[in-house]
MARMILO-343087 format. One record per residue: residue number from 1; residue in one letter; x, y, z negated of N, C-alpha, C in turn. Coordinates in Angstrom, 2 decimals, always signed. Each point is the difference from the previous one (the first is absolute). Example, Ala and Ser with C-alpha at 12.3 -4.5 7.8 and 13.67 -1.06 7.14 Angstrom:
BEGIN
<site 1, "a", <+13.19, -5.69, -7.80>, <-0.89, +1.19, +0.00>, <+0.90, +1.20, +0.00>>
<site 2, "s", <-0.35, +1.05, +0.72>, <+0.82, +1.19, -0.06>, <-0.77, +1.09, -0.73>>
# end
This chain:
BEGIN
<site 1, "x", <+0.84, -1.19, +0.00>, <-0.84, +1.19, +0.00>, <+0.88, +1.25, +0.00>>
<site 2, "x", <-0.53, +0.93, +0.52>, <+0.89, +1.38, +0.34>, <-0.25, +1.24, -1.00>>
<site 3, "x", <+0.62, -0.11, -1.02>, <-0.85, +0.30, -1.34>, <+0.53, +1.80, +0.01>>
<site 4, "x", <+0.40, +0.05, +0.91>, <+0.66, +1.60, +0.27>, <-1.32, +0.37, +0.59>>
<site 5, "x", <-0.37, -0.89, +0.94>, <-1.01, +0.96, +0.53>, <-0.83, +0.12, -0.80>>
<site 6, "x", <-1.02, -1.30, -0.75>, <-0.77, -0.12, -1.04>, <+0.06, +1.47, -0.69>>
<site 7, "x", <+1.11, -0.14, -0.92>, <+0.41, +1.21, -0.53>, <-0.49, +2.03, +0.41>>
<site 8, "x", <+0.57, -0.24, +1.29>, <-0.59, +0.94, +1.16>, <-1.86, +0.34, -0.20>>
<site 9, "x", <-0.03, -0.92, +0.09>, <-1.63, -0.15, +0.09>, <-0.95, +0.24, -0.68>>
<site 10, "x", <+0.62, -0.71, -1.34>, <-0.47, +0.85, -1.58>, <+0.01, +1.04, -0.26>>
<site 11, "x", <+1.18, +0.77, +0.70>, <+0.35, +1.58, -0.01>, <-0.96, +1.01, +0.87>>
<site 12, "x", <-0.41, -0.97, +0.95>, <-0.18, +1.06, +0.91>, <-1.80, -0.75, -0.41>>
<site 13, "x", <-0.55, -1.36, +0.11>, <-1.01, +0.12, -0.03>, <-1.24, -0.19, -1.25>>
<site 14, "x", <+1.30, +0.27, -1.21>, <-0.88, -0.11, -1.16>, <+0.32, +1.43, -1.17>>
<site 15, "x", <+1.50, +0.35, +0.35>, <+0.06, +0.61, -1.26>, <+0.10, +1.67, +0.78>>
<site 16, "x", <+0.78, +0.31, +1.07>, <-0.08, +1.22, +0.31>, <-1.68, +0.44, +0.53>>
<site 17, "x", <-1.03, -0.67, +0.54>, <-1.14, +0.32, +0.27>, <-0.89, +0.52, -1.53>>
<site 18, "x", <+0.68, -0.66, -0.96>, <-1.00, +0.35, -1.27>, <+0.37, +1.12, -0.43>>
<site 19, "x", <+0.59, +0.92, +0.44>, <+0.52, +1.17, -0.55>, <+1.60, +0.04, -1.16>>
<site 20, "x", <+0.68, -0.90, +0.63>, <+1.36, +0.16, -0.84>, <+0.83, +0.45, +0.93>>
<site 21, "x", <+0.29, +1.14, -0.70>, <+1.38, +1.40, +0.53>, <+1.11, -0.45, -0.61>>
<site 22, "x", <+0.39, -0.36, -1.32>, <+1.27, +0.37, -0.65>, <+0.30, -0.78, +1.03>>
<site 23, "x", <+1.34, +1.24, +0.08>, <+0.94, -0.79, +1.06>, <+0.71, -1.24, -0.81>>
<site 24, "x", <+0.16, +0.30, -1.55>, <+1.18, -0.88, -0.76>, <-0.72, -1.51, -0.37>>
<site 25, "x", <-1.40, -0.13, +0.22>, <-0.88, -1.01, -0.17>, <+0.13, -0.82, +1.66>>
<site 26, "x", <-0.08, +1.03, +0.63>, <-0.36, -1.01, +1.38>, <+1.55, -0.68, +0.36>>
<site 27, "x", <+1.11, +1.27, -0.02>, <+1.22, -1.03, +0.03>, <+0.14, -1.09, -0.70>>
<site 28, "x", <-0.49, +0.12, -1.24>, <+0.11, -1.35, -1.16>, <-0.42, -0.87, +0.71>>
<site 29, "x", <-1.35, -0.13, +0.34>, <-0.97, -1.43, +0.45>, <+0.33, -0.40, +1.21>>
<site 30, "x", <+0.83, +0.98, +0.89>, <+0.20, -0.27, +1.29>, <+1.76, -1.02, -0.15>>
<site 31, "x", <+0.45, +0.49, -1.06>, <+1.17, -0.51, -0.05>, <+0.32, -2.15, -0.75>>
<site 32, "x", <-1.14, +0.24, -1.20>, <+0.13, -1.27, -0.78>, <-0.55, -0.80, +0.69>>
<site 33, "x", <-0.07, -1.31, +0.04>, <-0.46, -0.84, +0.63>, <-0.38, -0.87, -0.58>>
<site 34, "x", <-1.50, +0.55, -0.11>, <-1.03, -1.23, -0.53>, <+0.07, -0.88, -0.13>>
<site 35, "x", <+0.21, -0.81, +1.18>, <+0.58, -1.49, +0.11>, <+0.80, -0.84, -1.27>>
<site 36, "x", <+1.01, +0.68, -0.21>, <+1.09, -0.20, -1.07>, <-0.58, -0.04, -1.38>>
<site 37, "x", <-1.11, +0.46, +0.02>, <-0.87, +0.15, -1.76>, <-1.27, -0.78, +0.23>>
<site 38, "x", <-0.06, -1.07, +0.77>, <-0.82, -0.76, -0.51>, <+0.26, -1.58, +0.44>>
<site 39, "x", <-0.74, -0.69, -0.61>, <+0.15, -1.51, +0.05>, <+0.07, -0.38, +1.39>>
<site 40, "x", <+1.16, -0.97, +0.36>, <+0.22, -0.90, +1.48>, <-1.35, +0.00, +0.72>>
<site 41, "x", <-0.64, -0.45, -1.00>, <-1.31, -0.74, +1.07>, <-1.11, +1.27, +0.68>>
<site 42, "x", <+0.60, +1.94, -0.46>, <-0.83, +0.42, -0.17>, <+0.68, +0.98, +1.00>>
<site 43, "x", <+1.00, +0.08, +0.02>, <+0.87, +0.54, +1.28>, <-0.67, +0.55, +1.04>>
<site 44, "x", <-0.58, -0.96, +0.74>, <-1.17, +0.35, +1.44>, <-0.44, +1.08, -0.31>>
<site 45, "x", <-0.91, -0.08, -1.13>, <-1.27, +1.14, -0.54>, <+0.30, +1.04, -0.90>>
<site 46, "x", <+1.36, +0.09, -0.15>, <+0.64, +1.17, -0.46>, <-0.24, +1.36, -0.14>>
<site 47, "x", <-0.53, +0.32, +1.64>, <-0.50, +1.57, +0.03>, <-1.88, -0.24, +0.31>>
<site 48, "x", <-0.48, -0.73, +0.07>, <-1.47, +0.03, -0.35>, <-0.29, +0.85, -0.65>>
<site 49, "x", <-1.09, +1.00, +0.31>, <-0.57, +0.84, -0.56>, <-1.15, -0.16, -1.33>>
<site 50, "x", <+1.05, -1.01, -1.03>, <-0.90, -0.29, -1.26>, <+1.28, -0.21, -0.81>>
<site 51, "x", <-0.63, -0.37, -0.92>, <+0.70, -0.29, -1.30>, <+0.42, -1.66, -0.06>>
<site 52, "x", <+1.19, -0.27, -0.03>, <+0.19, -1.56, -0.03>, <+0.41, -0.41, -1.32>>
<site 53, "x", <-1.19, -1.67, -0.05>, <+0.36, -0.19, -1.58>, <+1.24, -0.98, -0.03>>
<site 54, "x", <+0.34, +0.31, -0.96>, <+1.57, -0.72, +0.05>, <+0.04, -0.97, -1.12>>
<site 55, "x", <-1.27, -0.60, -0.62>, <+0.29, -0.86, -1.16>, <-0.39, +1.24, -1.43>>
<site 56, "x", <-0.50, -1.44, -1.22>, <+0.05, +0.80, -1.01>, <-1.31, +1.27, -0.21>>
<site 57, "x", <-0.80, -0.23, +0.95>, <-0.58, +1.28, +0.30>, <+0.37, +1.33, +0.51>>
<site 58, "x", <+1.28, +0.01, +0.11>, <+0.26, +1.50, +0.39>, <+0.81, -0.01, +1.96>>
<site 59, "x", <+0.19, +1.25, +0.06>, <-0.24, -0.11, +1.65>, <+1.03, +1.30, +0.06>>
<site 60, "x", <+0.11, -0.08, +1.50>, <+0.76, +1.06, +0.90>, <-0.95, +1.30, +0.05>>
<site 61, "x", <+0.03, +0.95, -0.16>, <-0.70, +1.08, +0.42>, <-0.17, +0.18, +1.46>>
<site 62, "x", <-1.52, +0.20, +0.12>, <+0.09, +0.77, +1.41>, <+1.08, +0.81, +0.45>>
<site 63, "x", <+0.50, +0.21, +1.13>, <+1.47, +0.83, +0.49>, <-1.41, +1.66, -0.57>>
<site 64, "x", <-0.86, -0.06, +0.83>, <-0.68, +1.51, +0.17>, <-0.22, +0.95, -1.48>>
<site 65, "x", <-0.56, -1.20, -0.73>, <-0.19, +0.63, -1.10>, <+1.25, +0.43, -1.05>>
<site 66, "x", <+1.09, -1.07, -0.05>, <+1.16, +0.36, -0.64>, <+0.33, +1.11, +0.53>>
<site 67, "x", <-0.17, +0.19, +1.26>, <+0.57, +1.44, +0.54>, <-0.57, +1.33, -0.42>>
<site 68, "x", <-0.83, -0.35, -0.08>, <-1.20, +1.49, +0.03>, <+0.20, -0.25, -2.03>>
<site 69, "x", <+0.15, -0.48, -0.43>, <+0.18, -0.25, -1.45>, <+1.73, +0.81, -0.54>>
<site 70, "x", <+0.86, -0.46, +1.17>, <+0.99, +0.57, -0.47>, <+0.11, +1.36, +0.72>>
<site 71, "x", <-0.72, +0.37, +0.86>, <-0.11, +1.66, +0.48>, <-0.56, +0.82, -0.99>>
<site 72, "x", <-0.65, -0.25, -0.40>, <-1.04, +0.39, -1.21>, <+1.11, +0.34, -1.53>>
<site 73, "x", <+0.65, -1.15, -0.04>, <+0.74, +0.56, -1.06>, <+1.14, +1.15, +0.18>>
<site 74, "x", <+0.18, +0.41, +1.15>, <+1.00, +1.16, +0.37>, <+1.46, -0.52, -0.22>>
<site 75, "x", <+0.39, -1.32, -0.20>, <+1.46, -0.34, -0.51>, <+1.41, +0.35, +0.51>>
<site 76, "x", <+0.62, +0.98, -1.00>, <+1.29, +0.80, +0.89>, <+0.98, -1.06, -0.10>>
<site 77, "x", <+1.35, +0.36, +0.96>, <+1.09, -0.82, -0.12>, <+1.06, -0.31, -1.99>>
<site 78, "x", <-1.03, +1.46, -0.22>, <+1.12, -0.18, -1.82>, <-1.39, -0.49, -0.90>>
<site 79, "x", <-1.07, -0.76, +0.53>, <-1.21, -0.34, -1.17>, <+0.56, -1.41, -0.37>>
<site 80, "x", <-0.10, -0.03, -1.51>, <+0.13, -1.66, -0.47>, <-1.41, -1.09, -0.09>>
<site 81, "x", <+0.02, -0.64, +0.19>, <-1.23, -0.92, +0.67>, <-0.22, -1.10, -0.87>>
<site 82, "x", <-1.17, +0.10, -0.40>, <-0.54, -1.62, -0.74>, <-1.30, -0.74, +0.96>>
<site 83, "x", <+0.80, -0.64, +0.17>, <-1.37, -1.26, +0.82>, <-0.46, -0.52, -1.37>>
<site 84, "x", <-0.93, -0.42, +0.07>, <-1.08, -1.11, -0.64>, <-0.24, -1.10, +0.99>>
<site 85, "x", <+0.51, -1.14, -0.10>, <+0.30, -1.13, +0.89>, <+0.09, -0.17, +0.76>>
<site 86, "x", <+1.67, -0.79, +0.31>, <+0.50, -0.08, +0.91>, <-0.05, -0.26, +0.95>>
<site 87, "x", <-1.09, -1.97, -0.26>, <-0.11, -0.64, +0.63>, <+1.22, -0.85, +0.97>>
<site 88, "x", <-0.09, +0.67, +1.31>, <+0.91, -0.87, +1.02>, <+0.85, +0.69, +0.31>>
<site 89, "x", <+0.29, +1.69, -0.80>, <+0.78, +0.46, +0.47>, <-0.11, +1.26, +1.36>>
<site 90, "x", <-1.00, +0.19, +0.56>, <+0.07, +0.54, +1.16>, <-0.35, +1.56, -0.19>>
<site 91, "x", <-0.94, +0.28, -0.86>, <-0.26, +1.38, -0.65>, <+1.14, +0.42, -0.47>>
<site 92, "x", <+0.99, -0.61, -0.76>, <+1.33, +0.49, -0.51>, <+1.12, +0.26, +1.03>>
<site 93, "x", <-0.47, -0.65, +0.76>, <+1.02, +0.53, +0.85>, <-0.10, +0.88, +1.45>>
<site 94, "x", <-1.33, +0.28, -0.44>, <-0.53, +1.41, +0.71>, <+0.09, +1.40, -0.69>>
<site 95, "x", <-0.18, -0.53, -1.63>, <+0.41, +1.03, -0.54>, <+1.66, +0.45, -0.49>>
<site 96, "x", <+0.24, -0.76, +0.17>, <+1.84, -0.24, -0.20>, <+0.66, +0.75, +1.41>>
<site 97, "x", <-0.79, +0.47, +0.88>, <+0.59, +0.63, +1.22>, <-0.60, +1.42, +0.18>>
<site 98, "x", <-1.16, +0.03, -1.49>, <-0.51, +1.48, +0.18>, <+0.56, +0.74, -0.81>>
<site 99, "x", <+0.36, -0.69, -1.34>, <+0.10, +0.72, -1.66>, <+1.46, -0.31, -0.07>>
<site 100, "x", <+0.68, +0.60, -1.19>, <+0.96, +0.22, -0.02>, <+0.25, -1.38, -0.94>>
<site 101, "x", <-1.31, -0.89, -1.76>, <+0.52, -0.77, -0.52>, <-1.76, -0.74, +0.24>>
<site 102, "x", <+0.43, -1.21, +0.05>, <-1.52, -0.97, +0.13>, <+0.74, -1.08, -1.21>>
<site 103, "x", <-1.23, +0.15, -1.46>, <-0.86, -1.15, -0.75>, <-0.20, -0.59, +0.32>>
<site 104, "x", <+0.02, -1.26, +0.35>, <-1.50, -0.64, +0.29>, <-0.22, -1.12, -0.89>>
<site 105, "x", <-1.12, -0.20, -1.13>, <-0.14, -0.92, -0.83>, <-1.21, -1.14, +0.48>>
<site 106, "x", <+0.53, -1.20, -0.45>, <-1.46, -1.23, +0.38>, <+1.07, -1.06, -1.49>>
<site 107, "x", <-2.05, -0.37, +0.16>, <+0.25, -1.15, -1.25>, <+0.58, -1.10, +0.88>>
<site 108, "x", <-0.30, -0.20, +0.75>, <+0.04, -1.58, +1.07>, <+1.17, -0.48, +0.06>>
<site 109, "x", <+1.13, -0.55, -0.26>, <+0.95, -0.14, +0.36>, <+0.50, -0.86, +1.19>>
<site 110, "x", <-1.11, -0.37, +0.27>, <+0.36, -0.95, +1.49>, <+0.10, +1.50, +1.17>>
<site 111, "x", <-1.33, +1.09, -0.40>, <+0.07, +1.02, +1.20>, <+1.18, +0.72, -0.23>>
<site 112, "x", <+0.78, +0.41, -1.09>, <+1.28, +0.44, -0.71>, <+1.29, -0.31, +0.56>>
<site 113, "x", <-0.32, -1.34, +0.43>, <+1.41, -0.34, +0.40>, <+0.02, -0.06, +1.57>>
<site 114, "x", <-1.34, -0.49, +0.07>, <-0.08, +0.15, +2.06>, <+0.64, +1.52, +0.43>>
<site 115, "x", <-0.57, +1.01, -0.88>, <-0.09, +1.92, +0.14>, <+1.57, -0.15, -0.58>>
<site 116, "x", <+0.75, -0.23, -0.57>, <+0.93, +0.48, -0.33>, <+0.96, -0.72, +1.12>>
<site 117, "x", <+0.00, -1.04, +0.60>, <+0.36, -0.76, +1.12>, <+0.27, +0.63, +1.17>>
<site 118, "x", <-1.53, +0.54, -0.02>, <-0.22, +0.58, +1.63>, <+0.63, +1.49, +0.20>>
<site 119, "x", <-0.13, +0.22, -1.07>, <+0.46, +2.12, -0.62>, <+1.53, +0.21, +0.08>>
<site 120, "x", <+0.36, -0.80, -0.58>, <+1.87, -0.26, -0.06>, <+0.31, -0.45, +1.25>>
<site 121, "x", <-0.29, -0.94, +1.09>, <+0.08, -0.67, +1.46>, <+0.10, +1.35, +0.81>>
<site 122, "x", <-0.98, +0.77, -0.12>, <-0.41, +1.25, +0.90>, <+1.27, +1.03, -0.33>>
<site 123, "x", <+0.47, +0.37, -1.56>, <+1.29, +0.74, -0.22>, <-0.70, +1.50, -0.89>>
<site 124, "x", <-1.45, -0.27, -0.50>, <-0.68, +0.80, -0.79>, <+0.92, +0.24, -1.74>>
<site 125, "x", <+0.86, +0.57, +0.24>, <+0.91, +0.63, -1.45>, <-0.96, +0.10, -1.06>>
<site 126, "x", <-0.23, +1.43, +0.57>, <-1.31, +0.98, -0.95>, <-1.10, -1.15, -0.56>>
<site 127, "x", <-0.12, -1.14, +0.47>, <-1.60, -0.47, -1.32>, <+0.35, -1.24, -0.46>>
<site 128, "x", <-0.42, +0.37, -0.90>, <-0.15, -1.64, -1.07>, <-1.06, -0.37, -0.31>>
<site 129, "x", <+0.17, -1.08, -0.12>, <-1.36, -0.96, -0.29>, <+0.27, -0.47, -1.28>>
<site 130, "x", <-1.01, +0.54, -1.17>, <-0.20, -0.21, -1.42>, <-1.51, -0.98, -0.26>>
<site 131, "x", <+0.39, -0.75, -1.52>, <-1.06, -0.90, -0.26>, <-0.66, +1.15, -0.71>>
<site 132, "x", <-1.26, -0.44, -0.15>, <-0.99, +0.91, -0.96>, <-0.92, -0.44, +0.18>>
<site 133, "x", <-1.51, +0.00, -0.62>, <-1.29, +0.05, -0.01>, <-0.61, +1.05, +0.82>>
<site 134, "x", <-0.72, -0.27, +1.22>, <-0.14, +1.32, +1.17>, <-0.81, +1.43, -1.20>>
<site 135, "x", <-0.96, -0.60, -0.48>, <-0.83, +1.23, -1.04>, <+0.63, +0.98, -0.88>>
<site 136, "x", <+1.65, -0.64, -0.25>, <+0.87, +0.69, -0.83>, <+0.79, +0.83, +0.44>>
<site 137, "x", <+0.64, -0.09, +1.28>, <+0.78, +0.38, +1.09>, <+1.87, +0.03, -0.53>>
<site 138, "x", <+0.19, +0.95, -0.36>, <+1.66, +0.23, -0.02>, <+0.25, +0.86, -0.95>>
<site 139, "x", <-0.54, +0.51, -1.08>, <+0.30, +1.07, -0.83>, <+1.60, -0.21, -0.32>>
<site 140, "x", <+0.74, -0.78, +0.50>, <+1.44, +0.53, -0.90>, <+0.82, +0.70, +0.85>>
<site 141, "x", <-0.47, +0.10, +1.47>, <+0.45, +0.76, +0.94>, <-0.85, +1.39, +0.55>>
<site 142, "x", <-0.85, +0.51, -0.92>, <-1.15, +0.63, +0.16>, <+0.55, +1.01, -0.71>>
<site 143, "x", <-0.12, +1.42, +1.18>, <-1.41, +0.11, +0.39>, <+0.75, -0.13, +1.48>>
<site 144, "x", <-1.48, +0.33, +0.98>, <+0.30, -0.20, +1.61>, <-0.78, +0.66, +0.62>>
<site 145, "x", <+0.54, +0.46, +1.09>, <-0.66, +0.89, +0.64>, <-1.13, -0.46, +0.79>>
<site 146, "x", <-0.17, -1.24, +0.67>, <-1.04, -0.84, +0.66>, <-0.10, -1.10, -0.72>>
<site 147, "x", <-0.82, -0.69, -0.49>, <-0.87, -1.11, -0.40>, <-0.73, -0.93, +1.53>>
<site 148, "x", <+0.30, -0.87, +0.48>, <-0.85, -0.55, +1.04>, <-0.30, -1.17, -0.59>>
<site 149, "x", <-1.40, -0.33, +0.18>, <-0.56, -1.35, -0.50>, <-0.54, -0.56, +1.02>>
<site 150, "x", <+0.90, -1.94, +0.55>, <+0.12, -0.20, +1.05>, <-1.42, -1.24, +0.00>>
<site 151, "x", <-1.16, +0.90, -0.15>, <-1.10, -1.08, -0.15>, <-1.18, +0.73, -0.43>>
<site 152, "x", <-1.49, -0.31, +0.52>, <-0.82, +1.10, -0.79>, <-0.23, -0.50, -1.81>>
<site 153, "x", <-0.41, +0.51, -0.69>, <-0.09, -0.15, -0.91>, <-1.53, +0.95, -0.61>>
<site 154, "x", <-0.59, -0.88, -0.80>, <-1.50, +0.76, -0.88>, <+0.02, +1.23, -0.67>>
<site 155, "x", <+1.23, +0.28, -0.27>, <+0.67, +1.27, -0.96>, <+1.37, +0.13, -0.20>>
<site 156, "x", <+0.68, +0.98, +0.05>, <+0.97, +0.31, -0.41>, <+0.51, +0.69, -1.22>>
<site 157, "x", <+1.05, -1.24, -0.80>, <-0.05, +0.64, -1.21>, <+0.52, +0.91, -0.42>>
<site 158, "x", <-0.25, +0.76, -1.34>, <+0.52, +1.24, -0.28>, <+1.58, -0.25, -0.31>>
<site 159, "x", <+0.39, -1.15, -0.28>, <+0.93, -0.67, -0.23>, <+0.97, +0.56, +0.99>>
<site 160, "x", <-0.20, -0.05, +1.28>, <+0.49, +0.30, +1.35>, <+0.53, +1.12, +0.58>>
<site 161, "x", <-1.25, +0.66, -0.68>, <-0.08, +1.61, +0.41>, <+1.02, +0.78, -0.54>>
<site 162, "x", <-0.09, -0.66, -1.39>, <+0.69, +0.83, -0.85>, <+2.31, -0.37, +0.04>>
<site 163, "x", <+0.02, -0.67, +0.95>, <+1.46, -0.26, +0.39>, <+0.04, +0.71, +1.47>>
<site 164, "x", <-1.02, +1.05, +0.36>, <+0.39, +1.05, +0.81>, <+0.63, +1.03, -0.22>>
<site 165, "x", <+1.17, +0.34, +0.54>, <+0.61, +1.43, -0.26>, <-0.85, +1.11, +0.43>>
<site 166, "x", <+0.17, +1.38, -1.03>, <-1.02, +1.31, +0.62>, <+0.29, +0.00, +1.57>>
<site 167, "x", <-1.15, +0.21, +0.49>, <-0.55, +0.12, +1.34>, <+0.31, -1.62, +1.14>>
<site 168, "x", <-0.16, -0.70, -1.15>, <+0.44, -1.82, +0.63>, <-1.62, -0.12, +0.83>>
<site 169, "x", <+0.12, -0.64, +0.60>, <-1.76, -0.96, +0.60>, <+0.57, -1.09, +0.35>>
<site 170, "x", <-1.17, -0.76, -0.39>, <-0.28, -1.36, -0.19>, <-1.18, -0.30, +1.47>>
<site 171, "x", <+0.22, -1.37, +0.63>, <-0.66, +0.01, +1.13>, <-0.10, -1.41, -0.45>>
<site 172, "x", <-2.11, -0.04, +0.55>, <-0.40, -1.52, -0.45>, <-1.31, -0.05, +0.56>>
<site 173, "x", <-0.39, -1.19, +0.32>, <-1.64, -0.37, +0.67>, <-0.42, -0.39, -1.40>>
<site 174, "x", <-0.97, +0.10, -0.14>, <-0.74, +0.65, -2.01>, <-1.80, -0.75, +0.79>>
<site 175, "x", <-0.12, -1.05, -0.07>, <-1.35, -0.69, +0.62>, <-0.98, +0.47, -1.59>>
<site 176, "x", <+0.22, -0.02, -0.68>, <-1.17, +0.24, -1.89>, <-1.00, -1.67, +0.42>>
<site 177, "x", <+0.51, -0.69, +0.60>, <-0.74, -0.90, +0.15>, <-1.11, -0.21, +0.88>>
<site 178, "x", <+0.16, +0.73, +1.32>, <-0.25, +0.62, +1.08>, <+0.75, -0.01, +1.36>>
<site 179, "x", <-0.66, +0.86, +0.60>, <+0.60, +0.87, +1.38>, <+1.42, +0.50, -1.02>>
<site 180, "x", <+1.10, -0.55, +1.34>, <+1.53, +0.54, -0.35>, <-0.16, +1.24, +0.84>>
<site 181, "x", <+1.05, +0.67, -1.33>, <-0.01, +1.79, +0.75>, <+1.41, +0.47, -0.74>>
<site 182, "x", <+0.58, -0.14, +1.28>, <+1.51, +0.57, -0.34>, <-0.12, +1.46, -0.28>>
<site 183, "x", <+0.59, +0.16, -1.71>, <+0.18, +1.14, -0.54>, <+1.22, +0.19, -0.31>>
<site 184, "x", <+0.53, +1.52, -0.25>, <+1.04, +0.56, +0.08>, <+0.31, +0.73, -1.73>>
<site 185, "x", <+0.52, -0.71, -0.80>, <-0.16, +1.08, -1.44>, <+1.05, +0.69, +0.29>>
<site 186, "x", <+0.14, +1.13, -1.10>, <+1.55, +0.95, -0.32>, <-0.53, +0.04, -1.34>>
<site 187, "x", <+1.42, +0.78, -0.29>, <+0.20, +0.36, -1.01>, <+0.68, +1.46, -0.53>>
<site 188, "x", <-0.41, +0.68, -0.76>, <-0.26, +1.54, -0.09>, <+0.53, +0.36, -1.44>>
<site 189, "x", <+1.50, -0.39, -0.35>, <+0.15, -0.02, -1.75>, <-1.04, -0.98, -0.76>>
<site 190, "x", <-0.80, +0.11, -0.55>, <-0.94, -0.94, -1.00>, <-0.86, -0.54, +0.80>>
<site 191, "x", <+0.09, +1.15, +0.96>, <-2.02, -0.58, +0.58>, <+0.45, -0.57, +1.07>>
<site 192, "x", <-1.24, -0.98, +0.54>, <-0.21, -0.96, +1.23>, <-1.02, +0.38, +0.50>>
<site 193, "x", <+0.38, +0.02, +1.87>, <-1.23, +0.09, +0.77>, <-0.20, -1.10, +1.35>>
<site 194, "x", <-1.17, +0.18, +0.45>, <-0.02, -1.39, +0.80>, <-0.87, +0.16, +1.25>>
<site 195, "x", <+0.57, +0.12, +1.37>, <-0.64, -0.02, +1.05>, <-0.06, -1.06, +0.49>>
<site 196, "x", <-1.64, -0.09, +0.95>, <-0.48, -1.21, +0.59>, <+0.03, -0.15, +1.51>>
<site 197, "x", <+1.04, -0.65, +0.46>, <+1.19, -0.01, +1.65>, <-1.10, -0.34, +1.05>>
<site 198, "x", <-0.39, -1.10, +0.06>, <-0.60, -0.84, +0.74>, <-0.30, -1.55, -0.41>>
<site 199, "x", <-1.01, -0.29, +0.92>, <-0.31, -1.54, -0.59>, <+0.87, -1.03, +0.55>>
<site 200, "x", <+0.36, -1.36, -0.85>, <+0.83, -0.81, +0.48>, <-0.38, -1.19, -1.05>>
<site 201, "x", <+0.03, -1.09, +0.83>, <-0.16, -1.52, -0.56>, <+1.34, -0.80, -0.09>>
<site 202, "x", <+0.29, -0.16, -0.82>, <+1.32, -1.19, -0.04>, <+0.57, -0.41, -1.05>>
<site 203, "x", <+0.36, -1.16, -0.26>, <+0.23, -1.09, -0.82>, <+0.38, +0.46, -1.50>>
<site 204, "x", <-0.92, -0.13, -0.91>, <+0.08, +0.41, -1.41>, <+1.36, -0.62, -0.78>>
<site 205, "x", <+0.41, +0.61, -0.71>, <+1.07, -0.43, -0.76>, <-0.62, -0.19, -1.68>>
<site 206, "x", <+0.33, -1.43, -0.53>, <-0.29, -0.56, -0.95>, <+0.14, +0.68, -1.10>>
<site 207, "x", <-1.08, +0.04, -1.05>, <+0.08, +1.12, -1.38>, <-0.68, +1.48, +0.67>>
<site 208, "x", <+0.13, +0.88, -0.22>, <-0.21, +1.13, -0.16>, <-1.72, +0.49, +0.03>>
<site 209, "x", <-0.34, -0.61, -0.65>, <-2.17, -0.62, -0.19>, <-0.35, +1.83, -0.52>>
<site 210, "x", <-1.01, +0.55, +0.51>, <-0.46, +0.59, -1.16>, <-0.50, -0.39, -1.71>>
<site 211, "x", <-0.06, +0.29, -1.03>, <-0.67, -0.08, -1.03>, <-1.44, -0.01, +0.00>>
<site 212, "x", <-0.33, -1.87, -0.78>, <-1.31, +0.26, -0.02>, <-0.99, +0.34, -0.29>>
<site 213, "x", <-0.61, +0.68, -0.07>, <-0.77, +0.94, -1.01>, <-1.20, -0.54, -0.98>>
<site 214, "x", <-0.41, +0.87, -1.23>, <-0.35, -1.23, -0.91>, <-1.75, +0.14, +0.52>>
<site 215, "x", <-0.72, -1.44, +0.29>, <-1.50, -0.41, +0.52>, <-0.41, -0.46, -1.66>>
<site 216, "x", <-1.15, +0.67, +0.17>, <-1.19, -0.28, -1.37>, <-0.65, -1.11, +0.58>>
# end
């Protein structure tokens, strides 16, 4: 398979049509190669315009939406970066070609070692791949200027928010147990605010439940 062109194709017929400009995003996605971050058998379907599950429940992000997710967060070449799971590796090393330092924490250690495999192969310096509980994230390397959470999730905890540096945003599909709707938080000294991007469906990442509220 001619995975250059593939590549090509994603660029031209999924992610630049949805409205992604950064130039430093489209070089990223145009440069990594999908292929390389996911399982043998999954190679072919690499740039498919969905989310591929990779085991475990968790999956590849759509190419479109990771994109328009990491435009959204504005990420300069000197921002330090915390992913919220790693997974296979391929988000990290899109962001490892935008940001100056990439986090990236997962409980999984089977996806840990595939991502740290594939990340080091490619010649990605700038990121490491740390164990953690995804809901907890990285506080000993905190704070950070971008937060990306590589999965939608019911809520995002305050837990999270609060390992943003002043004027950090955090970028995440936030479903409340619902329609996913990629939102954009910041952070403003104490206070938090939270815009609502666009809608997007794709593969939930384990834990992060809302609280259930108490029924008479």
């Amino acid at each position: 398979m001619d995975f250059a062109a593939a590549r090509h194709n994603m660029m031209e017929g999924q992610i630049r049509p949805n409205g992604v400009t950064d130039t430093a995003v489209l070089a990223a996605m145009a440069e990594v190669p999908r292929e390389d971050y996911v399982p043998k058998a999954l190679r072919s379907i690499a740039y498919t315009d969905d989310d591929l599950s990779v085991g475990n429940g968790r999956g590849v992000m759509e190419a479109m939406v990771l994109a328009r997710l990491l435009q959204a967060a504005e990420i300069n070449p000197e921002d330090v970066v915390l992913e919220i799971a790693t997974g296979t590796g391929y988000a990290t090393a899109v962001l490892a070609k935008i940001a100056n330092t990439v986090v990236s924490v997962d409980s999984d250690p089977d996806f840990r070692a595939m991502a740290i495999s594939a990340v080091s192969s490619h010649g990605h310096d700038n990121a490491v791949v740390v164990a953690g509980e995804l809901e907890v994230g990285y506080p000993a390397q905190a704070p950070y200027n971008v937060i990306f959470i590589n999965g939608s999730v019911e809520v995002v905890p305050q837990a999270l928010l609060d390992q943003l540096a002043d004027g950090g945003r955090l970028v995440a599909v936030v479903t409340g147990g619902g329609q996913g709707v990629a939102t954009l938080y910041t952070r403003t000294g104490s206070s938090f605010g939270h815009r609502k991007l666009f809608d997007a469906n794709i593969l939930p990442l384990p834990g992060f439940r809302k609280p259930v509220g108490f029924v008479f």
